[in-house]
N, C-alpha and C positions, 0 to 999 in steps of 0.2 A: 556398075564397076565400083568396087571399094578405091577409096582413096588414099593417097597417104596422109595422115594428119601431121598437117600445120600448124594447124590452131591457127593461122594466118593465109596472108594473100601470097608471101613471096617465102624464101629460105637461101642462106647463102653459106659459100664453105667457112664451115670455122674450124678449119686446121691452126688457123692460127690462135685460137683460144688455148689457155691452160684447163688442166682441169679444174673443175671446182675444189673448192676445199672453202668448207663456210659451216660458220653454225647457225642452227636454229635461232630466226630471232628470238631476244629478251624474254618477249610478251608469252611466244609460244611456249617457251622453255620452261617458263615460270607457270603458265595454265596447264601444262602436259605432265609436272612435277606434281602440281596437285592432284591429279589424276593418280597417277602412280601408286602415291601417301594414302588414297581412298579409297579405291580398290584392287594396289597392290598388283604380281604379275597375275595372266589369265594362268588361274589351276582350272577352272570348271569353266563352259558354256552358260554366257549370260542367254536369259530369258530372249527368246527372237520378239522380234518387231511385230507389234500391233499393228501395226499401220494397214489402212485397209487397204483390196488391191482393188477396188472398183470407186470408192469416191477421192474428193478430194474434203481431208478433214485436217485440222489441225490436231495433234494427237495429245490424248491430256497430260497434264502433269500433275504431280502429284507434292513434292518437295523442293522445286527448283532453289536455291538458294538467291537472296534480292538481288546478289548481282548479277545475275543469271537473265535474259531476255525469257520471257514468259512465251508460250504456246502462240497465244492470241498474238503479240506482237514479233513475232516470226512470220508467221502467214500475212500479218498485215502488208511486213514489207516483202516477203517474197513474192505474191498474188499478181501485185499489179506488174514486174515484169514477167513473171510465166503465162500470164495471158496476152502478151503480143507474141509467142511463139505460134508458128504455125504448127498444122502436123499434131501430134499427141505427146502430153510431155507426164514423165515421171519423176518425183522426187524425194530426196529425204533428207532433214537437218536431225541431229539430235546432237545431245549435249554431252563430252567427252569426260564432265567431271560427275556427272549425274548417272550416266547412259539412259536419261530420257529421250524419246524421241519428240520435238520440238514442232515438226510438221511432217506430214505424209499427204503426197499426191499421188496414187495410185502408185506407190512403192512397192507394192509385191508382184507386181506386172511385170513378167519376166519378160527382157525387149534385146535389139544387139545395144551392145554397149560402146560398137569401136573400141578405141585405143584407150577406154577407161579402163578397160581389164587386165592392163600393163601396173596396174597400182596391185591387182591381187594376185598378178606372174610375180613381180619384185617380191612380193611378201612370201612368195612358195618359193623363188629361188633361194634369197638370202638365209629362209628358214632350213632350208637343204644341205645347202654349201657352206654356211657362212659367210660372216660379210669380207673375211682378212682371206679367204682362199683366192689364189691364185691359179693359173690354170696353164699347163705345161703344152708347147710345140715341142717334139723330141725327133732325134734320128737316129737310127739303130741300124747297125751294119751286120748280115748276113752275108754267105757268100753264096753267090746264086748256084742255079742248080748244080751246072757245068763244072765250078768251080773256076770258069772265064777269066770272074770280077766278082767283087766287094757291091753289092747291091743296098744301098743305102733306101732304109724306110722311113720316109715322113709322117710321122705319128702327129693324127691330127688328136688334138686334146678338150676340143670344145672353144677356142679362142678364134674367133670368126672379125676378131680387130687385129688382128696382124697387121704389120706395116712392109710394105716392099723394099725399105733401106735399110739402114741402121736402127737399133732397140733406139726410140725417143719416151726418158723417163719424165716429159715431162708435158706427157698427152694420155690421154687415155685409149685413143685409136693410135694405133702403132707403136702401143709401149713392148710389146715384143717385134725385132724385125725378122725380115726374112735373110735380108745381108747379112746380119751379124749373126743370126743361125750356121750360115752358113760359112763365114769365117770359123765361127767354133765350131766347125763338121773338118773341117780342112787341120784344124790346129790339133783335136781330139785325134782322128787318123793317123796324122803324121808319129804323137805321141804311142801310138798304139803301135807302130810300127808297119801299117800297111801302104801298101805299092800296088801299083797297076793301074788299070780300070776301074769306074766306079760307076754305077748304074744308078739313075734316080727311082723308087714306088711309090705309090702312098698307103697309109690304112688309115679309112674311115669309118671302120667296125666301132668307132665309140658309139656311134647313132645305129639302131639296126631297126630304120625303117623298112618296109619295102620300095617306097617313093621317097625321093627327099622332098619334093614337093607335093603339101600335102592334098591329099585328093579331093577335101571337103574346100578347096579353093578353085575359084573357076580362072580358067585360064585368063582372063581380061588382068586380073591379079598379079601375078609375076609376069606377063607383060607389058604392064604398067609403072615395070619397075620397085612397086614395092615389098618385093622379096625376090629373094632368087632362094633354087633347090637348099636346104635345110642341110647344111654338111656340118663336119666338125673343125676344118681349116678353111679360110677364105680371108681374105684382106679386105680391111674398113671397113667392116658389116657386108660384104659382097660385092665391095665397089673396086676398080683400077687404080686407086686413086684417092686421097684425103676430101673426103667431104660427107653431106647428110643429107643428100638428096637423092631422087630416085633415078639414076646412073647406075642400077648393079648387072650383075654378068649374069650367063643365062647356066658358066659352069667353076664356080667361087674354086673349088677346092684346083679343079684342073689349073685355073692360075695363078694360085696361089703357088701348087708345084713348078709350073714352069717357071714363074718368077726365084722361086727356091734354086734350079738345076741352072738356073742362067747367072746367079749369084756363085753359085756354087763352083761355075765354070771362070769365072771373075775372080774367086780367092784362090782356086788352085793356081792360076797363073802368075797373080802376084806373089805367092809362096816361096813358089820355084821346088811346092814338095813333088817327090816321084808318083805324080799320080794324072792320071788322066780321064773328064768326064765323057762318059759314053750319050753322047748327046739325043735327045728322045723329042720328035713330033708332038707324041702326045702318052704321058706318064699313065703308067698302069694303074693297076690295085694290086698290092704283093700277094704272090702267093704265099707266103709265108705264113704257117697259122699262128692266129692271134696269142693263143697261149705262148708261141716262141718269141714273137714278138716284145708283150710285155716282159716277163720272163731277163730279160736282155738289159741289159745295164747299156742306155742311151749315151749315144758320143759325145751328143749336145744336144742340147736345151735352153731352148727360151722362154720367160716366164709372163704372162699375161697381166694387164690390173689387177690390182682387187675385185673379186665380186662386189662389193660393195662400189667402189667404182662405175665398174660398169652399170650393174643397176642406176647410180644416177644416171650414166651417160643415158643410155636408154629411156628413161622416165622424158631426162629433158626433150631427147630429143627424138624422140618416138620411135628408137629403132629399134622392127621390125625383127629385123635378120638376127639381132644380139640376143632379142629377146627368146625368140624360139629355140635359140641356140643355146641359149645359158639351163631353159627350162627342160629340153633334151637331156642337156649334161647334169641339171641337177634329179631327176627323174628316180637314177639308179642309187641313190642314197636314200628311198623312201621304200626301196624294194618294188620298186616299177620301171617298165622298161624306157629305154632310150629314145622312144619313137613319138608320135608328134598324139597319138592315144594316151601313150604314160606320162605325156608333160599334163596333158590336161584333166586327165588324175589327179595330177600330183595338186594339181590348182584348188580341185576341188576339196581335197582332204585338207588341204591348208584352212580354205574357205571355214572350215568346219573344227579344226583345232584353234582358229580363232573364235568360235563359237556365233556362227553365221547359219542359222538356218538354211539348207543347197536347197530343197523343195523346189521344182520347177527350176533351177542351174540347169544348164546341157551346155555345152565349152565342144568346139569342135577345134582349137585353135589358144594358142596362148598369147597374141600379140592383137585380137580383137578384129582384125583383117575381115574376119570372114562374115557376111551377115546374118549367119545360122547360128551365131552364139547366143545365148540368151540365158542373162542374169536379170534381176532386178535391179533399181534405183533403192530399194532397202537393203539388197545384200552386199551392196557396195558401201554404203554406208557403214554398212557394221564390220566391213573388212576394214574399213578407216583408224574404226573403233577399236576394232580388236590389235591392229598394229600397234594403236596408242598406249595400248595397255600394256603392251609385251616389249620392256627394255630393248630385248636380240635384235630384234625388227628396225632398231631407232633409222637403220641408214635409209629403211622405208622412207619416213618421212624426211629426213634430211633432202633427199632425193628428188621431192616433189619440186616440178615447176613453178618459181613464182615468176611475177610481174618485174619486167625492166629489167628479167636477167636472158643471157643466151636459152633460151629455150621454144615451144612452142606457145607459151605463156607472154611470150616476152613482148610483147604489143599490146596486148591485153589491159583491163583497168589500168587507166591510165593518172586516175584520180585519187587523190586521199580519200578515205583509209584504205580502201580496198586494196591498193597499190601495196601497201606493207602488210596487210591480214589475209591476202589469198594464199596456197600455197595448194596446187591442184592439178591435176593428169587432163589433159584436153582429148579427146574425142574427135573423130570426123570419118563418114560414110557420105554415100551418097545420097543417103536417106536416114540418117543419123548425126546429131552431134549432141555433146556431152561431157561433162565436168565433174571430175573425183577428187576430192582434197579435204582441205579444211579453212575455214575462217573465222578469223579472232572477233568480235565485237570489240568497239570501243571500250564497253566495261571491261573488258579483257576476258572473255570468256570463249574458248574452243569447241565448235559444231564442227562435226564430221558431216560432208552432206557427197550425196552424189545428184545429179540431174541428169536427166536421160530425155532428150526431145526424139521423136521418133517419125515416119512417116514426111517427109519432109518433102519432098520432092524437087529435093534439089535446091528448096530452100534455106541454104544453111546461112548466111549471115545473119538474116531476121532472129533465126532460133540463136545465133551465138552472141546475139546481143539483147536477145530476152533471159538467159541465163547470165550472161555478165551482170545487169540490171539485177536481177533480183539477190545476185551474191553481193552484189556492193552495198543494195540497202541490208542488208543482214547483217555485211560491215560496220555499218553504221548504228548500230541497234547499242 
């Protein structure tokens, strides 16, 4: 059974957190600027990774600059913790200001990666959408067939963090609500001048899978809580309720409508407008076709985070449901479809305009969940790399988990340097765990590395403390 990554033993709600808002430490800012100045944004695909896929070698170098950790002492300190991992482990450090690669252990060994592949969904989303879009809940009134009643459509828009109250600007889960939608559906009407009856639908034609859950997941998966069906409205990432654990519903969008119609029945009353809601067991799908729908100048609307927001939300806190949802939504901006195949397209071609050799990639999934995905520990790397080099991309890194903050990170190296030089996406299967990020050396120098432990059985603290170990002495380098 896949798990949900932790990167820990426990998880608690953190509704009561603000969002982030922080910058890249000093050190990074100032390594990642030198980058930039040397080789500039990516116009062409850099040369792919040498690294071999069957041994373990230190990769040469050829110009490191002196303050730069050398090949040999890279592998010196990474060696001795990747050999107390159990299981089979894959890796790759290379140098952000060089694009050397610094060590390869079997890096072109395409393996699952877990939730490491949430660092090269953020980089296909944010490259899609950008990072300042926001992403619209809307309602649209038609009058139903009979002409009965005013049939109101909940136009799901790709925002899967709705909140069940009022809009909170000052979270990232529930910055749109569903109450305050619904106040402005009652106050839009009234202006509009309509009376009577009101009927709730939804349209979730933004996604047009055949399944929302996607088939290459086995059932233990969304039983497990860490995903519910793939829609384009749901509340908290699919849960009833503010938090980031595995608590989601088995039909996100269904309650997010009834939650909608039961708001909605709440502001007509306080109003005292002439209207009355035709109350529903359980909300359709409008018939109304889509083209009329869009078409339709919405009563109201409420507006989502920022993508770039959410991507951090999601990096930190590994969720699942945001993620597949956002790469759904951003899909059809690359000229691919909306469904859980053209997200993972879209993944790939990102992969690849970052200038990442796919060779052996196969992505059946954007949020790492399934353990049929299979990337390498070098193409993860050089998605690192290739972010680094691409300005657009910054709230990528901004985004990544570090040490001692709200995240799954957040227990993690708990010692200097590493404590301030990690900044890394955590991993966990059941036979899987793994680490994508970057860390500073002392001398100040920026490696992109990914680590991929594999085969595991079950043994995953040993393996998440032979990769801890060996990122901390590379800190230290």
């Amino acid at each position: 059974m896949g798990q949900v990554d932790t990167g820990r033993a426990g998880r608690r709600d953190r509704r009561t957190e603000r969002p982030r808002s922080r910058s890249l430490p000093a050190v990074l800012l100032a390594a990642l600027a030198a980058v930039l100045v040397a080789c500039g944004p990516v116009t062409a695909p850099p040369a792919p990774s040498s690294a071999s896929a069957s041994s373990t070698t230190a990769a040469p170098t050829s110009s490191s600059p002196s303050a730069g950790p050398t090949a040999a002492e890279v592998a010196a300190a990474v060696e001795p913790g990747l050999e107390t991992s159990p299981g089979t482990v894959s890796a790759e450090f290379r140098d952000l200001a060089t694009g050397e690669v610094l060590y390869a252990r079997d890096a072109d060994e395409p393996v699952a990666p877990a939730s490491s592949l949430k660092v090269l969904a953020a980089a296909a989303i944010v490259s899609a959408l950008g990072p300042e879009t926001t992403l619209q809940t809307t309602v649209v009134a038609q009058p139903t067939a009979d002409d009965a009643a005013t049939e109101l459509v909940l136009v799901g828009g790709g925002d899967v963090l709705l909140g069940t109250g009022a809009s909170d600007s000052t979270h990232v889960s529930g910055r749109a609500g569903l109450r305050t939608l619904a106040e402005r559906t009652v106050a839009g009407l009234v202006e509009d001048g309509v009376t009577g009856q009101v009927v709730v639908s939804t349209d979730l034609r933004l996604f047009t899978d055949r399944t929302a859950l996607n088939p290459r997941w086995t059932s233990d998966i969304p039983e497990s809580g860490n995903i519910a069906p793939v829609q384009p409205l749901a509340t908290y990432g699919g849960r009833e309720a503010p938090g980031t654990g595995e608590d989601r519903i088995e039909a996100p969008a269904q309650f997010a409508a009834l939650t909608f119609q039961a708001a909605l029945d709440d502001a007509v009353a306080a109003s005292g407008a002439d209207l009355e809601v035709g109350l529903r067991d359980t909300i359709p799908a409008t018939e109304v076709p889509r083209s009329t729908v869009l078409a339709a100048a919405p009563v109201a609307a409420v507006e989502s985070a920022s993508v770039g927001e959410q991507v951090a939300y999601l990096l930190a806190h590994s969720e699942n449901q945001v993620v597949e949802a956002l790469a759904h939504t951003a899909a059809p901006a690359a000229d691919l479809p909306a469904t859980h195949e053209g997200a993972t397209q879209l993944l790939t071609a990102t992969a690849e305009d970052l200038g990442v050799d796919t060779a052996g990639m196969a992505l059946v999934d954007s949020s790492g969940l399934s353990p049929d995905n299979r990337v390498s520990a070098g193409q993860l790397a050089g998605v690192v790399a290739g972010v680094a080099r691409t300005p657009a991309l910054g709230t990528v890194l901004e985004g990544l988990p570090r040490p001692g903050e709200d995240s799954t990170l957040g227990d993690r190296f708990p010692d200097a340097p590493a404590r301030q030089a990690v900044a890394a996406k955590t991993g966990t299967l059941d036979q899987t765990v793994s680490l994508t990020g970057t860390v500073t050396t002392t001398s100040g120098r920026v490696l992109a590395f990914s680590i991929i432990c594999s085969d595991l059985q079950w043994k995953l603290e040993p393996a998440r403390a032979a990769v801890d170990e060996a990122v901390s002495a590379v800190a230290g380098l």
